[in-house]
C-alpha positions in Angstrom: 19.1 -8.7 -24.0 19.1 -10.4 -20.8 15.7 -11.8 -19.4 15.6 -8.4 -16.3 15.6 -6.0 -19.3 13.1 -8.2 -21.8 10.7 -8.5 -18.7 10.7 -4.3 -17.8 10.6 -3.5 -21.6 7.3 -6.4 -22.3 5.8 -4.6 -18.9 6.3 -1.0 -20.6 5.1 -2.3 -23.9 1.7 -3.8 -21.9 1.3 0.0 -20.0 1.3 1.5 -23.6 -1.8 -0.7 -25.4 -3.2 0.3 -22.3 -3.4 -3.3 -21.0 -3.2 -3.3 -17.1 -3.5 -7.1 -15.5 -4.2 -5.6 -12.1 -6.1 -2.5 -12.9 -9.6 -3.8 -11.7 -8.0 -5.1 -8.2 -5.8 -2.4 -7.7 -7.4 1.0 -8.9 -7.1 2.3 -5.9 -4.2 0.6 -4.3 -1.3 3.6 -4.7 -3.6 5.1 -1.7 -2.8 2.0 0.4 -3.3 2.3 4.4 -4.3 -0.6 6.6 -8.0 -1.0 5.8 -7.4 -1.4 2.1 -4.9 -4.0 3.0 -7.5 -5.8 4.8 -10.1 -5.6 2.9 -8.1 -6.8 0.0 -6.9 -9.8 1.6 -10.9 -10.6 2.7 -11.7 -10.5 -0.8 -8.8 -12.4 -2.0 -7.4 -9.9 -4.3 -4.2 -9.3 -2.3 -1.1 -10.7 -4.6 2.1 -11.8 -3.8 3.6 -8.2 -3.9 1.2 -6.6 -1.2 1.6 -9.4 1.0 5.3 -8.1 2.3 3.5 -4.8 3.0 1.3 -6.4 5.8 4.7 -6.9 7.7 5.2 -3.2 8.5 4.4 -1.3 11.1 1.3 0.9 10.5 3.4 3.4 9.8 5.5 2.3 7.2 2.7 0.9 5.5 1.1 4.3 5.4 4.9 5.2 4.1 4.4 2.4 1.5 0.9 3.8 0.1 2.4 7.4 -0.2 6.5 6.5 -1.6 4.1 4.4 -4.3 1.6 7.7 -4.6 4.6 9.5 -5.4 6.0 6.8 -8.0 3.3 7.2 -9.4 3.3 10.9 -10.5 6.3 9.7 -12.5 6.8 8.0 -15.4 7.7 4.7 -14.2 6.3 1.8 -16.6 5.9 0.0 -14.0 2.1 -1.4 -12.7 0.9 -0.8 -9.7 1.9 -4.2 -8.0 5.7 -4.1 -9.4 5.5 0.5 -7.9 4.0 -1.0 -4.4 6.4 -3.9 -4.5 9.3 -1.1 -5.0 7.8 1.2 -3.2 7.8 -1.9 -0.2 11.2 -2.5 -0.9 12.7 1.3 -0.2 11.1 1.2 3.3 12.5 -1.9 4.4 15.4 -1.6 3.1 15.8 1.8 4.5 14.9 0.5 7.5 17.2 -2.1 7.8 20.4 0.4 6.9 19.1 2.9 9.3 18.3 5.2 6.6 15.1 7.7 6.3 13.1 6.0 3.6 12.2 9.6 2.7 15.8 10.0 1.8 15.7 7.3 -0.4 13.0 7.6 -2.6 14.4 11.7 -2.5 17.5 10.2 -3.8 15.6 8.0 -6.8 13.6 10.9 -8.1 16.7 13.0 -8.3 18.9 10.3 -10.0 16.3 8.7 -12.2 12.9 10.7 -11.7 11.7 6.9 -11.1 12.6 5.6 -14.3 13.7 1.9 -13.5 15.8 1.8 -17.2 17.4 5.5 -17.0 21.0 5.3 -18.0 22.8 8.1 -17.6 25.8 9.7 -20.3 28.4 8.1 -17.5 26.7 4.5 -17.5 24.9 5.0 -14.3 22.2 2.6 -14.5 18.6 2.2 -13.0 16.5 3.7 -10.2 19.6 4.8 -8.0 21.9 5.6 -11.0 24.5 3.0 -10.2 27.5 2.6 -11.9 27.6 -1.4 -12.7 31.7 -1.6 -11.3 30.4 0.3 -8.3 27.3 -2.2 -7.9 29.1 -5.3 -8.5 31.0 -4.1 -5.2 28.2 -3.7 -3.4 26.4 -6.8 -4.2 29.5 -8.7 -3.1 29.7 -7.2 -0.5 25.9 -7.6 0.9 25.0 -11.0 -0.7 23.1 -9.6 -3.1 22.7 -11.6 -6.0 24.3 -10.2 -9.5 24.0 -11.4 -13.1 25.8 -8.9 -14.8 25.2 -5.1 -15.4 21.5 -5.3 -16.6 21.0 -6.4 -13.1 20.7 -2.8 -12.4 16.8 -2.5 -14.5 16.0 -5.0 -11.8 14.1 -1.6 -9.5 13.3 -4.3 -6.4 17.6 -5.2 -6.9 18.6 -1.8 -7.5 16.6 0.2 -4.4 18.6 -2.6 -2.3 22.4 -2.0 -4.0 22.0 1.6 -3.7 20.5 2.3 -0.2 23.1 -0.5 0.9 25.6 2.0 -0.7 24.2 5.1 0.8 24.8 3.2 3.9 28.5 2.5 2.8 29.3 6.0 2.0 27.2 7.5 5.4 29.5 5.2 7.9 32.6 6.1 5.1 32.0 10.3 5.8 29.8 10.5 9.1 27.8 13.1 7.1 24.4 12.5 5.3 25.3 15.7 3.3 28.8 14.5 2.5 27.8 10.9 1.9 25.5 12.4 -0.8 28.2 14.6 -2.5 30.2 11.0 -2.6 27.1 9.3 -4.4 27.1 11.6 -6.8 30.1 12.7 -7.7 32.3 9.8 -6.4 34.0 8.9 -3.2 37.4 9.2 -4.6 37.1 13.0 -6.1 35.2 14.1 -2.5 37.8 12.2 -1.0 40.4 14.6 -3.1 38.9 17.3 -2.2 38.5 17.1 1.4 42.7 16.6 1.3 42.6 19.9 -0.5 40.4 21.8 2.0 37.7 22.2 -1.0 34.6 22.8 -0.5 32.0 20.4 -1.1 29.4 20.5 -4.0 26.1 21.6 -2.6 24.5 21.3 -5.6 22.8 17.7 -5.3 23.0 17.9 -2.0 20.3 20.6 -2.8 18.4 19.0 -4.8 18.2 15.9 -2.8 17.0 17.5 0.5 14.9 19.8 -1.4 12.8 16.3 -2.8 13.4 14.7 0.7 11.8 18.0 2.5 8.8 18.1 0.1 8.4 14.6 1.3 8.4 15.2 4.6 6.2 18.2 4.4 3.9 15.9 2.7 3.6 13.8 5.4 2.6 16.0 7.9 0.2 17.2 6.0 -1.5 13.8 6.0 -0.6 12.5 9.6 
């Protein structure tokens, strides 16, 4: 068992006893907005995963509080620090592949319902539901470091490999909705059947924009 795995199943393990290291500090912190940052930070409670938050626009760190909100309804295993620190990661890394960051956490509650060690009956691995060949690819190709296929229970590692791969397959098809069909089912076989004149499967498609829509409805509600 490598050391990624052993530290996310010791984590779970902690959550179950009911033990919770930041629980005092951070009660409250899934509801993050600017204020709590701050006051945090005054009363020196503010750990090394919030600090990365107080880079973001207002905005996104309104995003951050409500994308770790949401992670939250699931059943994660992961604390509150290690859901804000993913929950951090999605918007940046969204951001930085010119990607909706409701899109990608729509994507990860489809694939994985936030589950950082889902596996799927294919071998699809982690938040994002990454196939390890498929990941190894990507982390080549975007300097993302890789130690093997347990590399994908890494959730920070993961949300970056597969947004960076959403961004692969959006520049690949020009399409959000086809770029999706190609997550899930596989470039090659949408690539097969576009030759054909086939129609694309809408079912995913569906059930991503259906998450991503809730999302955004949310939003508004709170803006």
């Amino acid at each position: 068992m490598t050391r990624v795995r052993l530290a996310l199943l010791i984590t779970s393990a902690l959550l179950t006893t009911g033990f919770h290291p930041f629980a005092a500090a951070n009660r409250d912190a899934g509801s993050l907005h600017e204020g709590s940052i701050v006051d945090l930070r005054r009363s020196g409670s503010v750990t090394a995963a919030l600090a990365p938050a107080l880079r973001l626009t207002p905005a996104d760190r309104e995003l951050v509080g409500r994308i770790s909100r949401r992670l939250s309804y699931r059943h994660t295993g992961l604390p509150v620090r290690e859901r804000l620190r993913v929950a951090h990661t999605i918007v940046s890394e969204a951001r930085a592949h010119d990607l909706e960051p409701e899109l990608v956490i729509a994507v990860i509650e489809v694939e994985s319902a936030g589950y950082p060690l889902a596996v799927s009956h294919v071998g699809a691995m982690g938040l994002m539901q990454l196939l390890p060949s498929t990941a190894k690819e990507v982390a080549e190709k975007n300097d993302i470091e890789w130690m093997g296929d347990d590399t994908l229970f890494d959730p920070i590692i993961n949300v970056k490999l597969g947004t960076a791969y959403l961004r692969e397959l959006a520049n690949r098809y020009d399409d959000v909705n086809v770029a999706l069909a190609a997550y899930n089912w596989g470039p090659g076989r949408i690539d097969r059947r576009i030759r054909r004149g086939a129609t694309i499967p809408s079912k995913y498609i569906e059930q991503v924009m259906h998450a991503y829509e809730r999302q955004s409805s949310l939003a508004s509600r709170q803006s």
